[in-house]
N, C-alpha and C positions, 0 to 999 in steps of 0.2 A: 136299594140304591147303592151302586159300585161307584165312585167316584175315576175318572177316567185314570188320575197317577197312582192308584191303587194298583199291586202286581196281585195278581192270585193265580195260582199255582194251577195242575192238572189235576184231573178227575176230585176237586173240590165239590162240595155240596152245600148250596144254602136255600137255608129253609124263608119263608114269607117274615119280607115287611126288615130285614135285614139292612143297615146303615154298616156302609163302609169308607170312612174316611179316607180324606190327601192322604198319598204318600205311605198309605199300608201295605205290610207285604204279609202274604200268606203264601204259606208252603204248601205241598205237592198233599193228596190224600187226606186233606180237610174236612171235617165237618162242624158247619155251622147251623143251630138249630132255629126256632122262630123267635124273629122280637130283640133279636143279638146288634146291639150298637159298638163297632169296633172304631174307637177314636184316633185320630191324625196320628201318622208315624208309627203304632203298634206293631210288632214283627210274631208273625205267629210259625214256629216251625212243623215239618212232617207229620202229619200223622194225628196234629192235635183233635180233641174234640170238644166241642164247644156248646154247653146246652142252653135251652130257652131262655131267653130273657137279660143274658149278662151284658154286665159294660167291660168291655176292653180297652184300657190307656186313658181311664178317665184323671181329667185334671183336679188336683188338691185343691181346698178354697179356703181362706183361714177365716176362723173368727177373730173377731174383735178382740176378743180376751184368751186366744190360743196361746200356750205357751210352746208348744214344740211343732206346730207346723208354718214353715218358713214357705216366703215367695221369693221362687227361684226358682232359674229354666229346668228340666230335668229331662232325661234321655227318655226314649221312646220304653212302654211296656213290653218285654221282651219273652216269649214263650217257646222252651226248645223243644223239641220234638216227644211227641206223643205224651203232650200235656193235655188234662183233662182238665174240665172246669167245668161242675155241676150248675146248676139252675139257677137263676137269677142270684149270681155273684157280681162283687163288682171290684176290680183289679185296678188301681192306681197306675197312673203313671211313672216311671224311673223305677220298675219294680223289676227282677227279674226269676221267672220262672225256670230249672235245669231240665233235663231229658227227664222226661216219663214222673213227676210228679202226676199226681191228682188231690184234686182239688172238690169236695164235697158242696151241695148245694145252699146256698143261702151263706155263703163266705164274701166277707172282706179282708182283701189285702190292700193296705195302705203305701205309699210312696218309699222309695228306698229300703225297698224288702226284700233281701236275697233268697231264696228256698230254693235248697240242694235238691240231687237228682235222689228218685225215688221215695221221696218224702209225701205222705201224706196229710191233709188238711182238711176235719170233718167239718160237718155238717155247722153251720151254724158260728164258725170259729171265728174272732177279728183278732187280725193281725198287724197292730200301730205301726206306725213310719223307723225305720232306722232299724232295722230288726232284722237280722242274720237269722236262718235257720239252716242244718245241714243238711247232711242226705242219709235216708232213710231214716228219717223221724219222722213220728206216728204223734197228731194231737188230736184229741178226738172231741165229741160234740162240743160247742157250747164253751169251750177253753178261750179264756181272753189273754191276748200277749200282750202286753201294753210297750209302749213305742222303749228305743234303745237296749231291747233284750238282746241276748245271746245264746241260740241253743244248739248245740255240735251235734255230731253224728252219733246218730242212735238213740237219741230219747225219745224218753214215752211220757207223753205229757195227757193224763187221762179228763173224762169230763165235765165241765165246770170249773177247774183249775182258775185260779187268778192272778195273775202279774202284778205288782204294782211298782211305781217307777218315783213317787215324788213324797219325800217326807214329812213336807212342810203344808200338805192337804190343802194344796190351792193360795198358802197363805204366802205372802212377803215375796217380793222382786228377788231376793238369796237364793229362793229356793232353786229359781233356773242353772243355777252355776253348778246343782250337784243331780239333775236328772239321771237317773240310770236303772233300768230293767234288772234284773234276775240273770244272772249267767248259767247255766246247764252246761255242766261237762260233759264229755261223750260217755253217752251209756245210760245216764242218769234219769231215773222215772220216778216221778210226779204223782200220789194217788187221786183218787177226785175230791173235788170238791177241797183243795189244799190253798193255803195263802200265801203267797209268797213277796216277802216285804221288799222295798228297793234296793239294790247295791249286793242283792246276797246270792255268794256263789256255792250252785251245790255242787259237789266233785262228783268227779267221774265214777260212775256204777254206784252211786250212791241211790238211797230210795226214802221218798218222803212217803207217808202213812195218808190212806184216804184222813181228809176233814183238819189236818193240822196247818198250823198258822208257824211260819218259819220265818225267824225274828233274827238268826245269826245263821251264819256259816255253816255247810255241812260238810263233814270230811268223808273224803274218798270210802266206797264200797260201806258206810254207816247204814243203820236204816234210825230217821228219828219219826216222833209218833208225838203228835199231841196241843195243849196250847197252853203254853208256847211249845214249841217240837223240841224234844231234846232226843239223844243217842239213846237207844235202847239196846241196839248188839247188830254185830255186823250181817253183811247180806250175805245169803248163803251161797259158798262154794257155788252149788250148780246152778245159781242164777246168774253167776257173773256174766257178761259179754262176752269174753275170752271163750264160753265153753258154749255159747250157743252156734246152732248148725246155719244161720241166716246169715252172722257174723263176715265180712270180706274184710279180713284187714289191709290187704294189698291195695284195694280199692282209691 
């Protein structure tokens, strides 16, 4: 079902049983696969691809007892060109995707979620509301972002990784006043299965150790290990970002 003020572009392809909402626009060299519901006002650019099963521009709904998601108009789900979006995902609305992301299957992206151009998002990842990520960063299976994060260009955030954003663990009306994610410098990777408490920023080229729990601050190009994670010696010369061949700093 093509909804008549729906725009879709040329040589587009959709596959069976496809719902396309008012007022959608899709770009030129689309594909749509089966069972795809794209919601009211979604902007899907060039080239995208879009596999079974996913919701595009779906709306937020709060609980009862939410504490960070808000009712509020929000702009259309926004996808630039030759974004990919694996298998029954589901993409919030007021979110915005840049050129040539991909997006692994069985992902959630939540409302007010920016992700830079060339950035990757496996399999399995949720990604909460109010969440900057930049471009070309790499988070892979199963890594939970929890809402109000910050992560710049070029981190590796590996799998199982954990965010957490609230100190006060559900308790007392106070605790809303101090929400805030994990910041990631540019550069900065994550091993798996690491913890990462609210408000804590790890610098730039810095490297957290698979399995550690990070309770303070990391300083720039550190590697800390453990739990609680402390400095162990710095990261080596030839891992820094500066000296990798993938690196565009002009970009």
């Amino acid at each position: 079902m093509v909804h008549p003020t729906a725009k879709v572009g040329s040589g587009v392809q959709l596959g069976e049983n496809v719902v396309i909402e008012p007022n959608v626009v899709v770009g030129d060299r689309v594909v749509i696969g089966h069972n795809v519901v794209i919601r009211e006002g979604t902007i899907i650019g060039d080239g995208c691809v879009i596999f079974d099963g996913s919701i595009l521009g779906k709306r937020p709904f709060r609980s009862a007892v939410s504490a960070v998601t808000e009712e509020k108009q929000l702009p259309p789900l926004s996808l630039g060109k030759n974004v990919v979006v694996g298998a029954n995902c589901v993409l919030y609305r007021g979110s915005l995707l840049e050129d040539n992301v991909f997006v692994g299957d069985l992902v959630v992206i939540r409302e007010e979620v920016r992700v830079g151009a060339y950035s990757v998002i496996g399999k399995g990842v949720s990604v909460e509301n109010k969440t900057t990520i930049g471009k070309y960063v790499k988070i892979e299976t199963n890594a939970y972002i929890t809402a109000f994060s910050t992560i710049e260009d070029y981190c590796f955030v590996a799998p199982e990784v954990t965010f957490t954003n609230d100190n006060f663990l559900g308790r007392t009306e106070e605790r809303k006043k101090y929400f805030k994610g994990p910041t990631l410098k540019k550069g900065a990777r994550i091993g798996a299965n690491a913890t990462i408490l609210p408000g804590i920023v790890i610098g730039e080229d810095a490297l957290v150790a698979a399995g550690a729990l990070v309770t303070k601050d990391v300083p720039a190009r550190k590697i800390v290990m453990g739990v609680p994670a402390k400095v162990v010696r710095d990261v080596p010369e030839e891992q820094l970002l500066e000296r990798q061949s993938f690196y565009r700093p002009d970009e």
